[in-house]
VEXDREN-2710 file (C-alpha; in Angstrom, 1 decimal):
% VEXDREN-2710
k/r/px/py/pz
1/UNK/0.0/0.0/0.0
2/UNK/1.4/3.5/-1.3
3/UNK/-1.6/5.5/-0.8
4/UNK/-4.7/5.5/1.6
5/UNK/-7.1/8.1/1.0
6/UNK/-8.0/9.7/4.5
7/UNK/-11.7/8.5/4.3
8/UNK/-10.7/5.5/4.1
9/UNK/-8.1/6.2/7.2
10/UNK/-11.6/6.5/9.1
11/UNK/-12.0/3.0/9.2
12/UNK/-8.7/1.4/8.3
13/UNK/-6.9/2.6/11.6
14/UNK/-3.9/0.3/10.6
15/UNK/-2.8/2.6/7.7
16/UNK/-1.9/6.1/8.1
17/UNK/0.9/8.5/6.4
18/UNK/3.6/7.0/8.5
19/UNK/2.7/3.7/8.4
20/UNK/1.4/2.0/5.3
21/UNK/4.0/-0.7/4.5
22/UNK/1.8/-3.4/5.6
23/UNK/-0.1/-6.2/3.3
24/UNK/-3.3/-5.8/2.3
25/UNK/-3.9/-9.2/2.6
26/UNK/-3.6/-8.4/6.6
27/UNK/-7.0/-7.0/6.8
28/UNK/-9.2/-8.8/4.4
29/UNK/-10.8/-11.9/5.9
30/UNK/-9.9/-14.9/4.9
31/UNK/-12.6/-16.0/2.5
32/UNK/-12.2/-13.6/0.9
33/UNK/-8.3/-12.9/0.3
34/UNK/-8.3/-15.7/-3.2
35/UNK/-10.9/-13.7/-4.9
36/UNK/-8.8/-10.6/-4.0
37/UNK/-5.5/-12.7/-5.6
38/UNK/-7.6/-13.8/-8.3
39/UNK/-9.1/-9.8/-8.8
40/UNK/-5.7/-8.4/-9.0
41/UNK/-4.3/-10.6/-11.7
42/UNK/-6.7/-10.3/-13.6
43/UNK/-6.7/-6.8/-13.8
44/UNK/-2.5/-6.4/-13.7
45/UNK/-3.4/-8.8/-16.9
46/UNK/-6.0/-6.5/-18.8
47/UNK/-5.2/-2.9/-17.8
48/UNK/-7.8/-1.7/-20.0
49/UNK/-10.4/-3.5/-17.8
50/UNK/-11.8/-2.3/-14.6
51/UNK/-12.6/-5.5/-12.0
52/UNK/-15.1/-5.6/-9.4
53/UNK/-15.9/-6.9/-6.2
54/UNK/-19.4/-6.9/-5.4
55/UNK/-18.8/-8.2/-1.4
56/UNK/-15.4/-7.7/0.4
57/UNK/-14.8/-8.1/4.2
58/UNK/-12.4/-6.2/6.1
59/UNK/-10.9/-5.5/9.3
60/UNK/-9.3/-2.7/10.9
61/UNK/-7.3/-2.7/14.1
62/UNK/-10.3/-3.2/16.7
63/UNK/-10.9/-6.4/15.0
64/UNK/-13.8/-4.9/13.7
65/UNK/-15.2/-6.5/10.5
66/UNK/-17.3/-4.2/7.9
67/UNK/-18.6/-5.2/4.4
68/UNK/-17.4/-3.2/1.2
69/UNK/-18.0/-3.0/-2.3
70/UNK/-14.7/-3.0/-4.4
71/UNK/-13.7/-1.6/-7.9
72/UNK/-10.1/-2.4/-9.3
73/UNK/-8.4/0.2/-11.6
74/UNK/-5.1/-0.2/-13.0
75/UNK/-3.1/2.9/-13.8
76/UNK/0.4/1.6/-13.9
77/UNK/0.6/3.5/-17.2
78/UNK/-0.5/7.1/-15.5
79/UNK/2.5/8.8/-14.2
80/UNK/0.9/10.2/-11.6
81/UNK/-0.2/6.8/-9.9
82/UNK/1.9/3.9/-11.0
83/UNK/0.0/1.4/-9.6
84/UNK/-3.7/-0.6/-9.0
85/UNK/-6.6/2.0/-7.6
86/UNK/-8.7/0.3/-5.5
87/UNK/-11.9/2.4/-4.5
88/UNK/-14.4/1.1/-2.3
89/UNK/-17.6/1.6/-0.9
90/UNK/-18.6/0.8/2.7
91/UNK/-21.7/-1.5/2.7
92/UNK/-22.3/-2.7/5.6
93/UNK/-25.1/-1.0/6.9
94/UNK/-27.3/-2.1/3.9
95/UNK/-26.1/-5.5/3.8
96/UNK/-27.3/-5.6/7.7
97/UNK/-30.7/-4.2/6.3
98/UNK/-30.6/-6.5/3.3
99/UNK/-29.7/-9.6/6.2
100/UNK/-32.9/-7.9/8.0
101/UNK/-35.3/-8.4/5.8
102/UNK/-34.3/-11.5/4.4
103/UNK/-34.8/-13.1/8.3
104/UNK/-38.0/-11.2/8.7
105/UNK/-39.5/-12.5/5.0
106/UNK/-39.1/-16.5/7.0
107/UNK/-38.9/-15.5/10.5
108/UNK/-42.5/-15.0/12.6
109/UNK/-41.8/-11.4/14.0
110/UNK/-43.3/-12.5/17.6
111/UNK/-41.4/-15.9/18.2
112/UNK/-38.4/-15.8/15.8
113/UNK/-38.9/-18.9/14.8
114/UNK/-39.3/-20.0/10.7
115/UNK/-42.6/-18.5/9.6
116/UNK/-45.0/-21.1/6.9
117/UNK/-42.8/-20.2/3.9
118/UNK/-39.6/-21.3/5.3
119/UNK/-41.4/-24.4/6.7
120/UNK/-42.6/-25.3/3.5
121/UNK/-39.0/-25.1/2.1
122/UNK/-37.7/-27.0/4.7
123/UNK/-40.5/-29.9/4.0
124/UNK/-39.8/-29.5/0.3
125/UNK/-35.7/-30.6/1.1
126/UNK/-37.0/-33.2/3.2
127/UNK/-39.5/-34.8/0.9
128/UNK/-36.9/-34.4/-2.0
129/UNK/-34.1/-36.5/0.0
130/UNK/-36.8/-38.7/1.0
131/UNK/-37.9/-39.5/-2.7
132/UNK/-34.2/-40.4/-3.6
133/UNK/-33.8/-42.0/-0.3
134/UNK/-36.7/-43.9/0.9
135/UNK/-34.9/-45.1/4.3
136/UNK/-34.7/-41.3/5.1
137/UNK/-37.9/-40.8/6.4
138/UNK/-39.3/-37.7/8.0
139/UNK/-42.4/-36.4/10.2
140/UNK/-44.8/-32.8/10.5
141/UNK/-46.3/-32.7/13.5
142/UNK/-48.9/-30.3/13.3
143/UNK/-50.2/-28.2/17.1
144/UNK/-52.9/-26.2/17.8
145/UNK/-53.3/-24.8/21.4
146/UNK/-56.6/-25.5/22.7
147/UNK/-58.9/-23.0/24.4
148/UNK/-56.2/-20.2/23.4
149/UNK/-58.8/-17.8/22.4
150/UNK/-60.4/-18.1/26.2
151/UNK/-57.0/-16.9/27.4
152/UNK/-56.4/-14.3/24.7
153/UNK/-60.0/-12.6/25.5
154/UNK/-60.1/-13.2/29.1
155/UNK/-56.4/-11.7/29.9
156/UNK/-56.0/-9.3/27.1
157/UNK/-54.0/-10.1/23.5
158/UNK/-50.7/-9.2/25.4
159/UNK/-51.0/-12.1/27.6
160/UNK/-51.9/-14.4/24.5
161/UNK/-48.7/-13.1/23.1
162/UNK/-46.6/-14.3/25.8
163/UNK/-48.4/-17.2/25.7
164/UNK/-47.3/-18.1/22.4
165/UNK/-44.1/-16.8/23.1
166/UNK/-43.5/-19.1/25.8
167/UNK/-44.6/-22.0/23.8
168/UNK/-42.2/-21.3/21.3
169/UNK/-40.0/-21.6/23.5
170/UNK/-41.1/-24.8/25.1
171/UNK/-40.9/-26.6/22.1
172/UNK/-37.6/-25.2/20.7
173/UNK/-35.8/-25.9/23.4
174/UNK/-37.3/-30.0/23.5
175/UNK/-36.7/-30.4/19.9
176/UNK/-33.2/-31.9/18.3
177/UNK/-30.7/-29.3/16.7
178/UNK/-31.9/-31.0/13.1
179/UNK/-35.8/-30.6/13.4
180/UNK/-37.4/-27.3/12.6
181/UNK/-40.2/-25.4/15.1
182/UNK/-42.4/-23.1/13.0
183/UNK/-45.1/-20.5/13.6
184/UNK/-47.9/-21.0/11.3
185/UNK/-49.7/-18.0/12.4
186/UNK/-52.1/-17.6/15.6
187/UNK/-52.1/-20.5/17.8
188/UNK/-50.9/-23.0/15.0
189/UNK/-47.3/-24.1/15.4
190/UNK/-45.6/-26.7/13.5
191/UNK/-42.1/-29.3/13.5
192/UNK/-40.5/-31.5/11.0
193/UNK/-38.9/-33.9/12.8
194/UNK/-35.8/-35.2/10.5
195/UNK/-34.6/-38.7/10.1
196/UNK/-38.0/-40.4/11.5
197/UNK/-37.0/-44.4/11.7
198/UNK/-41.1/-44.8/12.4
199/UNK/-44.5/-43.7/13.4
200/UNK/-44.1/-44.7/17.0
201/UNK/-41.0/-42.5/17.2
202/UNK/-43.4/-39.3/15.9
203/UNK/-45.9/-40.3/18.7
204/UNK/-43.4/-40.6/21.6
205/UNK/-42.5/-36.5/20.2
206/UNK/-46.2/-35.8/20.1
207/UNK/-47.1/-37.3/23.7
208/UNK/-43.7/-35.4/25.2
209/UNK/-45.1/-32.1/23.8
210/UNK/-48.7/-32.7/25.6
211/UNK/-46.8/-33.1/28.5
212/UNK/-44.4/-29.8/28.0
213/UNK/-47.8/-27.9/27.1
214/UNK/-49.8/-29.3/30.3
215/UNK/-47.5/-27.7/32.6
216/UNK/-48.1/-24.1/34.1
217/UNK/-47.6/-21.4/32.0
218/UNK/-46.7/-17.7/34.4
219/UNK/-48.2/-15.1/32.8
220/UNK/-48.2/-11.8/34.2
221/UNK/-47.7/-13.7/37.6
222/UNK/-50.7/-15.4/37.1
223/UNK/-51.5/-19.5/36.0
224/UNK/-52.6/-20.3/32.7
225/UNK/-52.9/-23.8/31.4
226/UNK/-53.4/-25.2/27.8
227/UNK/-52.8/-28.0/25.9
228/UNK/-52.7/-29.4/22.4
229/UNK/-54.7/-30.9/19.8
230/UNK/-51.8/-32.7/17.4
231/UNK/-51.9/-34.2/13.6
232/UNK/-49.0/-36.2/12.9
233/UNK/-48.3/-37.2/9.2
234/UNK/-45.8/-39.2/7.5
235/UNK/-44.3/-39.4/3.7
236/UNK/-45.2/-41.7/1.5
237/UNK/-44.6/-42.1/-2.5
238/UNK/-47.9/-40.4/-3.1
239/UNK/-46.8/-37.3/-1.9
240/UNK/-45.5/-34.8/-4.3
241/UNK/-45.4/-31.6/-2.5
242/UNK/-45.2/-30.3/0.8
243/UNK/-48.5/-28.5/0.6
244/UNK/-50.3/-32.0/1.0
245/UNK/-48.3/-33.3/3.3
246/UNK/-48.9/-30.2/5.4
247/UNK/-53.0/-29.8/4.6
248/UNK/-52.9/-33.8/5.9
249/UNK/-50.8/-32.4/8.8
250/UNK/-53.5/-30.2/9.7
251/UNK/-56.4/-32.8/8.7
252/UNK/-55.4/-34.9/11.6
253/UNK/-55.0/-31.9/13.9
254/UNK/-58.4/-31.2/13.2
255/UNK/-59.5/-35.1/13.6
256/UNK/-57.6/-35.0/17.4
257/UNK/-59.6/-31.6/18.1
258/UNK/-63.3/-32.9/17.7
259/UNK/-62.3/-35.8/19.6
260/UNK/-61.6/-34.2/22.0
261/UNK/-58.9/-31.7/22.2
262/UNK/-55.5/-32.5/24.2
263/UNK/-54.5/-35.2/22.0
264/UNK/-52.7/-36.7/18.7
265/UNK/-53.9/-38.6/15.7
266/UNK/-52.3/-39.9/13.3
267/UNK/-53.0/-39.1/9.7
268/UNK/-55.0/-41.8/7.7
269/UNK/-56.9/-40.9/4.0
270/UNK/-60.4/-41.9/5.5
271/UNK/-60.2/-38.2/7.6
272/UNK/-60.6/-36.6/4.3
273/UNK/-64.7/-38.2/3.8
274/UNK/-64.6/-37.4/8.2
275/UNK/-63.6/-33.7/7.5
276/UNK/-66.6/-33.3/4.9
277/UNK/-69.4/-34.4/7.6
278/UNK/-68.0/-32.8/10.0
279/UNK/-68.0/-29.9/7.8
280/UNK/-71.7/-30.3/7.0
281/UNK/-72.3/-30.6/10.2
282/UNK/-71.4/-27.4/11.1
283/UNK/-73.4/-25.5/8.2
284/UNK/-76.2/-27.8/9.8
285/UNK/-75.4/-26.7/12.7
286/UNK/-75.4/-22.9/12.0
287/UNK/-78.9/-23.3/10.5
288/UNK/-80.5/-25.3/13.6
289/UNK/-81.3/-22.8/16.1
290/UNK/-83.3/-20.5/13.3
291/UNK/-84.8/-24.3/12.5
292/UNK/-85.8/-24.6/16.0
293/UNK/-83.5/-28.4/15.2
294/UNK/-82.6/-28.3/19.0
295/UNK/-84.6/-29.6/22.2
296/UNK/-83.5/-29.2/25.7
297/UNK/-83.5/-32.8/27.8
298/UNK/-84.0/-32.9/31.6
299/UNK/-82.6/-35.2/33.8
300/UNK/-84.1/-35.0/37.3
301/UNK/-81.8/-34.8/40.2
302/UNK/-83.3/-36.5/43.8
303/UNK/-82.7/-35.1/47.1
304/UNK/-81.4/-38.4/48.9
305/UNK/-83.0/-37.5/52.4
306/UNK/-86.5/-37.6/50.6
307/UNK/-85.7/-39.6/47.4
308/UNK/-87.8/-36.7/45.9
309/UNK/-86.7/-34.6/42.6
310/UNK/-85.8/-31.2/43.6
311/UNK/-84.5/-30.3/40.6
312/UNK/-83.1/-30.7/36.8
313/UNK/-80.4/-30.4/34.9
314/UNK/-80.7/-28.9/31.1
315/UNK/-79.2/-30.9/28.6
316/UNK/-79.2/-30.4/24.8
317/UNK/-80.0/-32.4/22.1
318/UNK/-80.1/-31.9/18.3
319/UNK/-82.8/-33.4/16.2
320/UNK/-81.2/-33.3/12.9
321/UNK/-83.8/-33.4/9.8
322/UNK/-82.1/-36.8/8.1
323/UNK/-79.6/-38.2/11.0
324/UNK/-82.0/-37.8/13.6
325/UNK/-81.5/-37.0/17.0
326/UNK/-77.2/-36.3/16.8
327/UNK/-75.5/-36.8/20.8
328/UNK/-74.4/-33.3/21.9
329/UNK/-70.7/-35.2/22.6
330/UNK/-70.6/-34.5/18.5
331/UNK/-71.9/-31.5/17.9
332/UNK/-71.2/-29.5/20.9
333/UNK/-67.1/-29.5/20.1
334/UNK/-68.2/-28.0/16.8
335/UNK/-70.1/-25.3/18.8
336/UNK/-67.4/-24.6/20.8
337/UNK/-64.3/-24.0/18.3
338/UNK/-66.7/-22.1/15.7
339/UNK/-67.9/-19.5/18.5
340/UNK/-71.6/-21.4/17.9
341/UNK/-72.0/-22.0/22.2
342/UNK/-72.6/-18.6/22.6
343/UNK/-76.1/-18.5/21.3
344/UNK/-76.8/-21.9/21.2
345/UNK/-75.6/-21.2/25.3
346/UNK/-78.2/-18.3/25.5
347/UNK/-81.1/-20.0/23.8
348/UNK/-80.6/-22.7/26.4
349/UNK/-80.6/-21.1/29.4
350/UNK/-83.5/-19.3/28.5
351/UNK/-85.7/-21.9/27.4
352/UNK/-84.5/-23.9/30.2
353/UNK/-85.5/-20.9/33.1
354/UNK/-88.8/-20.6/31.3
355/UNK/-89.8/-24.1/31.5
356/UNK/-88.7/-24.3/35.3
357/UNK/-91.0/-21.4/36.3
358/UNK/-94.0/-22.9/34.7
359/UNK/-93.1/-25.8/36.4
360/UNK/-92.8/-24.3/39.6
361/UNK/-96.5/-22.1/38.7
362/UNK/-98.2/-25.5/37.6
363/UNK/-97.2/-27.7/40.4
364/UNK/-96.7/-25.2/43.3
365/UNK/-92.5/-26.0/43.2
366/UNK/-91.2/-22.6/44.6
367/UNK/-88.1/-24.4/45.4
368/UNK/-87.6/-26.7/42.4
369/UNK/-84.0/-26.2/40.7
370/UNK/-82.8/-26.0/37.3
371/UNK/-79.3/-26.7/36.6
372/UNK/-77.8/-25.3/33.2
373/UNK/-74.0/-25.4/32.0
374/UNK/-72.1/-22.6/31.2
375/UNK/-69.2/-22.8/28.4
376/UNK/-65.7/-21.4/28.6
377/UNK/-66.8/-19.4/25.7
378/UNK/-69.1/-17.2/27.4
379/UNK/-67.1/-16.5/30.1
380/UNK/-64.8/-14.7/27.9
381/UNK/-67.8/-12.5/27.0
382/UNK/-67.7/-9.2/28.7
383/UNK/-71.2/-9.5/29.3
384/UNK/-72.1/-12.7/30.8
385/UNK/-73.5/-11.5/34.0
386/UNK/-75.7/-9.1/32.3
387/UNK/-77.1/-11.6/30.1
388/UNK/-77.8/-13.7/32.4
389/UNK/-79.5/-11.3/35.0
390/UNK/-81.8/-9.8/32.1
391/UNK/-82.7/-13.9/31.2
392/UNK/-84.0/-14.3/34.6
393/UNK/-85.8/-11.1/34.2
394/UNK/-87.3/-12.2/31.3
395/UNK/-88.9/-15.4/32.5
396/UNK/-89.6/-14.5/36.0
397/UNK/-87.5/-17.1/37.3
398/UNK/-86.1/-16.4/40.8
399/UNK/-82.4/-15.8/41.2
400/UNK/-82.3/-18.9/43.8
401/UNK/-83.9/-21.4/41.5
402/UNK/-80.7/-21.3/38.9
403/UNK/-78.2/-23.6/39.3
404/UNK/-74.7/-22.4/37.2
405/UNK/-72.4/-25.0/35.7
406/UNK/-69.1/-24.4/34.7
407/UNK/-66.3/-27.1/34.6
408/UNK/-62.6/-27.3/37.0
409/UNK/-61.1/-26.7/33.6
410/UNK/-63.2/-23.4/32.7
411/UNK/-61.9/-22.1/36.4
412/UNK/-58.3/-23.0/36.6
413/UNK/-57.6/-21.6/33.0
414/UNK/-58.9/-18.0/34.2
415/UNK/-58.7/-17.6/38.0
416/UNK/-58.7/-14.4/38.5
417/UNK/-61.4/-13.7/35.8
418/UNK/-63.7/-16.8/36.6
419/UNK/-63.3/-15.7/40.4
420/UNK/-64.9/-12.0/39.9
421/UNK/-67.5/-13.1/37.4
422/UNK/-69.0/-15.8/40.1
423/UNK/-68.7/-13.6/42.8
424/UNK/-71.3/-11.0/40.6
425/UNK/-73.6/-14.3/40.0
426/UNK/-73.4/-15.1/43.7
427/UNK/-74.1/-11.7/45.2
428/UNK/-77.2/-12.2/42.7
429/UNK/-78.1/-15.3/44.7
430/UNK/-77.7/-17.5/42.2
431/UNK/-76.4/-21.0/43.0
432/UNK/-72.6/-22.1/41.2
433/UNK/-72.1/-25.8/40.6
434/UNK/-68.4/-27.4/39.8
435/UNK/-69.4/-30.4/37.4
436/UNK/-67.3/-33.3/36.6
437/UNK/-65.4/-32.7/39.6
438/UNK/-62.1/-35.0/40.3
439/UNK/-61.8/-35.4/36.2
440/UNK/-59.6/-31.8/36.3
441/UNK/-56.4/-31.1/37.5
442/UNK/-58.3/-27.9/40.2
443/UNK/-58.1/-29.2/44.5
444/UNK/-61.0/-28.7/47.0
445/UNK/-57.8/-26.5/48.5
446/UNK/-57.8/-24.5/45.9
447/UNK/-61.9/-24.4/45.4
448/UNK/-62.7/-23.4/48.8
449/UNK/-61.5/-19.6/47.5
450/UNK/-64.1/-19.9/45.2
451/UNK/-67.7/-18.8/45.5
452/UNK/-69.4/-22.5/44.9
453/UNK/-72.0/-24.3/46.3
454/UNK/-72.4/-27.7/45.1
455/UNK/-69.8/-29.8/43.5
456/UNK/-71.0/-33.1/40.6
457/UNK/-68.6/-35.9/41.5
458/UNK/-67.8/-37.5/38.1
459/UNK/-69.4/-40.1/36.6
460/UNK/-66.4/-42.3/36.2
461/UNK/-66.4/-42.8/39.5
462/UNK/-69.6/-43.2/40.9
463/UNK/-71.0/-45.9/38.5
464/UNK/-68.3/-48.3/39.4
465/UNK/-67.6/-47.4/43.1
466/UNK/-69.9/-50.5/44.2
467/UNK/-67.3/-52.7/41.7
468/UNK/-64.2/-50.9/42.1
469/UNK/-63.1/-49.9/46.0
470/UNK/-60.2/-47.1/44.8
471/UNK/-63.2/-45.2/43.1
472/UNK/-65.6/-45.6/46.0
473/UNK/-62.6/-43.9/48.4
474/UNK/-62.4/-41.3/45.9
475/UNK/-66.0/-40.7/46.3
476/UNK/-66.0/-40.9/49.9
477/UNK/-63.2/-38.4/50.6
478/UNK/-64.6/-35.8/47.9
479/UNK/-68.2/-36.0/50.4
480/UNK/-65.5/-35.5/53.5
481/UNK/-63.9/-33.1/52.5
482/UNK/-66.5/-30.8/50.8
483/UNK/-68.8/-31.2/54.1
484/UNK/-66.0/-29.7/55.8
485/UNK/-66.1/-26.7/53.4
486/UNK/-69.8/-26.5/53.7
487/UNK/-69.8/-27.4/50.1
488/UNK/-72.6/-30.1/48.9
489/UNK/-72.6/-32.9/46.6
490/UNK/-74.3/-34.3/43.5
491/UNK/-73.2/-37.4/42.7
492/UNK/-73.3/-38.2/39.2
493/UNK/-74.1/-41.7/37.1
494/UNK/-76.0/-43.6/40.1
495/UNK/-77.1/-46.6/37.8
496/UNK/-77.8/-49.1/41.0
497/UNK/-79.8/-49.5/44.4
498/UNK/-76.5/-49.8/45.6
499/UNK/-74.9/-47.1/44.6
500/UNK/-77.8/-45.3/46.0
501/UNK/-77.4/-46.9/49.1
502/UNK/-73.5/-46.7/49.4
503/UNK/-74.0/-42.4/49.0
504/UNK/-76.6/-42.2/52.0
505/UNK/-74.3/-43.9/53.7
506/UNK/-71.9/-41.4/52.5
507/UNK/-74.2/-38.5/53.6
508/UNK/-74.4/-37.7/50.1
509/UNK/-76.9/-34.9/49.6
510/UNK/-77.8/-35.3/45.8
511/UNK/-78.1/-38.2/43.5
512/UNK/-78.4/-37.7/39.3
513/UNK/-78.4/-40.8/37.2
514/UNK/-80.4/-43.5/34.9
515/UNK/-81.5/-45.0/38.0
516/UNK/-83.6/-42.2/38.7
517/UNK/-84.2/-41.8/34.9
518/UNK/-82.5/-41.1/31.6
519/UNK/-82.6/-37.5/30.3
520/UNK/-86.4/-36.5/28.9
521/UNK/-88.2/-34.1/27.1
522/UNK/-90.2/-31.6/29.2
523/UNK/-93.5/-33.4/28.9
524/UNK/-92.4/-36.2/30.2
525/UNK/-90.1/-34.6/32.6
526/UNK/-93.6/-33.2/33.7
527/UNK/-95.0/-36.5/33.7
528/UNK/-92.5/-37.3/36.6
529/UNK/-93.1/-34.1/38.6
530/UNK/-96.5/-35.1/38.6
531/UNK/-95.8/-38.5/39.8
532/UNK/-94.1/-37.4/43.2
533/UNK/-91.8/-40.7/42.9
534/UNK/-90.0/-41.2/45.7
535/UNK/-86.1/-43.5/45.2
END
C-alpha cells in the first residue's frame, strides 16, 4: 500500500501517512483474500479493464469487521499513480438491512422462529431427500393450542402473546438441533422432525409435547394452562409436494380436536370423507337454532333424604332433519371452536328458566332447581352477568332457582377472571355448581377460595364405586372433604340401588343418574313431577 485516502483512514486505523508498508492481505478476511489474488491478476493482466468486487470483508485494528463494495483500476501507465486504484464503498449498513429483511421474510416477528414459507421449504428438502432415499424418512407434527382464544380474550391479546411466546419456546428448546419449530400463524405451530425411523418415534415426540404444554404457564404472575390438539403425518410415494403433506398435517390436527382436544392422531386418508361431515355438520349446525333443530332434555336430580326430585339439569339435544337425534358429545365440540355455544348457550338457558318457572307455577315448586351449564366461551364474554341477570328477568324465574355450571377446567384456566364473574352471580343469589369434579387437574384446596355451592362428583367414579373400591374412596373423601367446606354434593351416574345406598351412607346430599331416569323431554319430565316418585 502506497496511498490511503484519509476516508478510508476513518475506518482502516492500521494505515496512516507513516505507516502504510503493511499487506493488504492483513485486513481482508480470509474468505475472501483468493478472490482478491484472483481480482488483481486479472486486472495487472488486462489494464484496460476495470474488476469488481461486489462483497469484500475487512478489518481494521479493533478487529472490527465491515462489508465493502470493491472496484479495481489499474493505472500503472499514469505517471501520476503507477500502480492498482482500488476504490471502495462501505456496505455494511445495507447488507445488515438487506440480512434484516431476508430473516423477517421466513422468520415469525413475535417468536423468531421460521414463519410457513420457510417451513414449507424445509418440507420441500425433506420430501426431495426422501424420494431419492426412501430409508430417510421424516415427520410434521402439526399443534394447535386449545382454548387459546379463552386466554387471549379473558387476559388481554398481550398475555396471549406471551403465551405463544413461551410456547415457542417450550418446544424449541425439547426439539433436536436437526428438526425445525415453526409458527404458522395464531395459535398453530408446526415441526418437522428429520430422520424419522417410524410412526411410533413421531408419537413418543407428540405425547412429550402434551406433556411440555400441560405444565403451568406464568403469565403476568398469574397461572394459565393449555394443551394441544396434534396431527401427525408421514411421507409416503404419493406425496408430491409439501403443501399435501402439510394440509394432511393439519387434517389430523383437526380429527384430534373434535375428539376431544388435548390429544394426537395420526393421519390416515379416511379423515378426508370425516372432514366433509364434520363440515356439514357445522353449516347444519349454524342453520339449527333458526330451524328450532334443537330440544333441551332434563334429567331429574333427587334429594337423597327424601328420594324426591328437587331439581333438573338442562341438557341439549339436536334433532337433525335426516340423521336424527345427533348426541351433543358431536356437535357440541363443533359449537365450541366455531364461537356457535354462545347462542346456542343463550337459547338454552332461556328456554331452560322458562320451562322451570312454569313448572314451579303449575305444580306449586317454589323451590324446584334447574341446573344449566355454562361454556368457557361465554365466560370470555364481557357481558355474561348481564345476560344472564336480564334472562331471569325475562322469564320470571327467581335468582335462587338457577343452578350455574361451569367445569374445574373453565376455572383454573382464568382464575382471576372466573373468580370475579362468580362472585357477581353469587351476590345475585344464584347457585354455582363445579361439574365433573375429580376429572380436572383444580383441589377442593384450591376451590374453597371460590364462590361454589355444590360440587357433581364425576361419573367415572360413581358408576363403578360399588365394583371398584379405589373409586368408591375417591367418592367418599370428595363428600368428607366438601362437608367440611360446607360445600354439597351431587353425585353423578347412580345406575344401582346400591350405589344409591353406598351415597346415604356417604351422607351424600344429591343423586343424578339412569337409575332415577335417563334424560327426557319436558312433557315427560312433567309427567315425573306429577308423579311425586319417591327412590
Amino acid at each position: 500500500v502506497v496511498y490511503c485516502s484519509p476516508s478510508a483512514q476513518k475506518f482502516l486505523d492500521n494505515f496512516d501517512d507513516n505507516n502504510l508498508n503493511i499487506s493488504i492481505f492483513n485486513i481482508i478476511h480470509a474468505n475472501d483474500r483468493q478472490l482478491v489474488r484472483h481480482t488483481l491478476q486479472k486486472v495487472v493482466e488486462n489494464s484496460s479493464e476495470k474488476e469488481y468486487i461486489k462483497e469484500l470483508k475487512i478489518q481494521n485494528e479493533q478487529h472490527k469487521w465491515q462489508i465493502f463494495e470493491a472496484v479495481f483500476t489499474n493505472l500503472t501507465s499514469d505517471s501520476y499513480i503507477e500502480g492498482i486504484v482500488v476504490n471502495s464503498h462501505n456496505i455494511t449498513d445495507r447488507k445488515i438491512a438487506e440480512e434484516k429483511l431476508l430473516h423477517d421474510a421466513f422468520h415469525d416477528s413475535l417468536t423468531q422462529l421460521p414463519n410457513r414459507a420457510l417451513f414449507m421449504d424445509r418440507i420441500s428438502n425433506a420430501l426431495a431427500r426422501y424420494q431419492r432415499h426412501s430409508q430417510e424418512k421424516f415427520a410434521v407434527i402439526f399443534i394447535d393450542l386449545d382454548r387459546f382464544k379463552i386466554v387471549n380474550d379473558s387476559l388481554g391479546h398481550l398475555a396471549g402473546d406471551q403465551l405463544i411466546i413461551e410456547v415457542a419456546n417450550r418446544l424449541k428448546q425439547d426439539m433436536r438441533d436437526d428438526d425445525s419449530v415453526a409458527r404458522m400463524g395464531g395459535d398453530e405451530f408446526a415441526i418437522l422432525l428429520e430422520y424419522v425411523k417410524s410412526e411410533e418415534n413421531a408419537e413418543y415426540v407428540a405425547q412429550r409435547i402434551q406433556q411440555l404444554l400441560q405444565l403451568p404457564f406464568y403469565i403476568n404472575e398469574q397461572e394459565v394452562y393449555t394443551s394441544a390438539s396434534i396431527g401427525i403425518v408421514l411421507p409416503n410415494k404419493d406425496y408430491k409436494s409439501p403443501t399435501d403433506i402439510l394440509r394432511d398435517a393439519d387434517t389430523a390436527m383437526y380429527r384430534a380436536k373434535t375428539l376431544g382436544k388435548a390429544r394426537q392422531e395420526v393421519f390416515n386418508t379416511s379423515m378426508y370423507a370425516d372432514n366433509l361431515a364434520q363440515l356439514k355438520l357445522e353449516i347444519d349446525l349454524r342453520q339449527a337454532l333458526q330451524r328450532n333443530e334443537l330440544e333441551l332434555f332434563y334429567q331429574p336430580i333427587i334429594l337423597l333424604e327424601t328420594g324426591l326430585i328437587c331439581g333438573f339439569e338442562a341438557l341439549i339435544r339436536w334433532n337433525h332433519p335426516q340423521r336424527g337425534m345427533i348426541s351433543p358429545n358431536e356437535f357440541i365440540p363443533i359449537a365450541e371452536e366455531t364461537g356457535l355455544i354462545i347462542p346456542i348457550g343463550w337459547w338454552t338457558l332461556q328456554q331452560a328458566c322458562q320451562q322451570t318457572y312454569n313448572w314451579q307455577q303449575e305444580f306449586s315448586l317454589q323451590s324446584l332447581t334447574i341446573s344449566v351449564n355454562l361454556s368457557g366461551r361465554q365466560f370470555s364474554k364481557s357481558d355474561l352477568v348481564e345476560q344472564v341477570n336480564e334472562i331471569l328477568s325475562r322469564t320470571c324465574l327467581d335468582h335462587h332457582s338457577l343452578r350455574l355450571e361451569i367445569t374445574e377446567t373453565t376455572i383454573m384456566e382464568n382464575e382471576q377472571i372466573v373468580m370475579g364473574i362468580l362472585s357477581e352471580f353469587k351476590a345475585m343469589n344464584i347457585q354455582l355448581n363445579i361439574d365433573d369434579f375429580g376429572t380436572g387437574y383444580s383441589s377442593l384446596s384450591r376451590l374453597r377460595n371460590f364462590p361454589i355451592d355444590t360440587l357433581k362428583i364425576d361419573r367415572s367414579f360413581v358408576m363403578t364405586m360399588d365394583a371398584e373400591s379405589q373409586n368408591l374412596e375417591i367418592t367418599k373423601a370428595i363428600i368428607s372433604l366438601a362437608a367440611n367446606l360446607e360445600i354439597d354434593v351431587i353425585a353423578e351416574g347412580v345406575e344401582t340401588a346400591t350405589q344409591l345406598a353406598l351415597l346415604r351412607d356417604l351422607n351424600c346430599k344429591y343423586g343424578q343418574g339412569y337409575f332415577f331416569s335417563k334424560p327426557v323431554d319436558s312433557s315427560q319430565a312433567t309427567k315425573l313431577i306429577a308423579s311425586a316418585k319417591k327412590w
